[in-house]
C-alpha positions in Angstrom: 126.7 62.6 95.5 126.7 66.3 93.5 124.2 67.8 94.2 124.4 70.9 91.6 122.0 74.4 92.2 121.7 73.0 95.9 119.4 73.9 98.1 117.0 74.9 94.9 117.2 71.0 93.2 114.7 69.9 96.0 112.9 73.1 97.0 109.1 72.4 96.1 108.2 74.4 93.2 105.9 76.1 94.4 108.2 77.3 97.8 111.2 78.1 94.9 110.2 82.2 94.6 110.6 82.8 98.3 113.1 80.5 98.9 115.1 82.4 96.1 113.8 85.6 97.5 115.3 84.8 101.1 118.8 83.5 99.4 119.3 86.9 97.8 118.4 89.0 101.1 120.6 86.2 103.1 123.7 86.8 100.4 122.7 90.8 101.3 123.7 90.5 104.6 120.5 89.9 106.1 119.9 87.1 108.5 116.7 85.5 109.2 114.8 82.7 111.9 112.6 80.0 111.7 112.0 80.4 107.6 109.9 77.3 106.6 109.7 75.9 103.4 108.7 72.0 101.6 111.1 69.9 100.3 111.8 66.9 98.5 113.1 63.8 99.8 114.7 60.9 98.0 111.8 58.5 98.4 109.9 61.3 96.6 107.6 62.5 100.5 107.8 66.0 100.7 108.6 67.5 103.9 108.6 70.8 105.8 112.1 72.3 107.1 112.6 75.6 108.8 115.7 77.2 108.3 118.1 80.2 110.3 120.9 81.5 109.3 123.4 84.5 110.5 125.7 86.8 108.6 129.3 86.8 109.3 131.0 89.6 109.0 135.3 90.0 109.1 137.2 92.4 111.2 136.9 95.0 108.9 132.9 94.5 109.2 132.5 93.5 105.7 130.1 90.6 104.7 132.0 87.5 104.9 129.6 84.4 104.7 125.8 83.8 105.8 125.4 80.1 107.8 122.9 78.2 108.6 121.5 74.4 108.5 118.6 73.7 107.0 
């Protein structure tokens, strides 16, 4: 299954601001630890996740990719 505007499509609304808010800073360059949020499962329970993530940078030291599970 697609899932399209992933992770946003089952962010809680009321997390989706600063969820958005930490996507732009993690797309910046910036990493980050332990970031909760609520999501949405497929049986409809909502659920809290934390999330990390860690810029990548290539030998040239430019931005490369951010990663990170959720």
């Amino acid at each position: 299954m697609f899932l399209t505007n992933f992770p946003f499509c089952i962010v809680m609304d009321k997390d989706q601001e600063i969820v958005y808010h930490q996507h732009l800073l993690a797309l910046q360059g910036n990493s980050g630890q332990d970031f909760e949020f609520r999501i949405t499962k497929k049986d409809d329970a909502v659920i809290w996740v934390a999330m990390s993530w860690q810029s990548v940078y290539d030998e040239n030291g430019n931005f490369f990719l951010d990663i990170g599970p959720v």
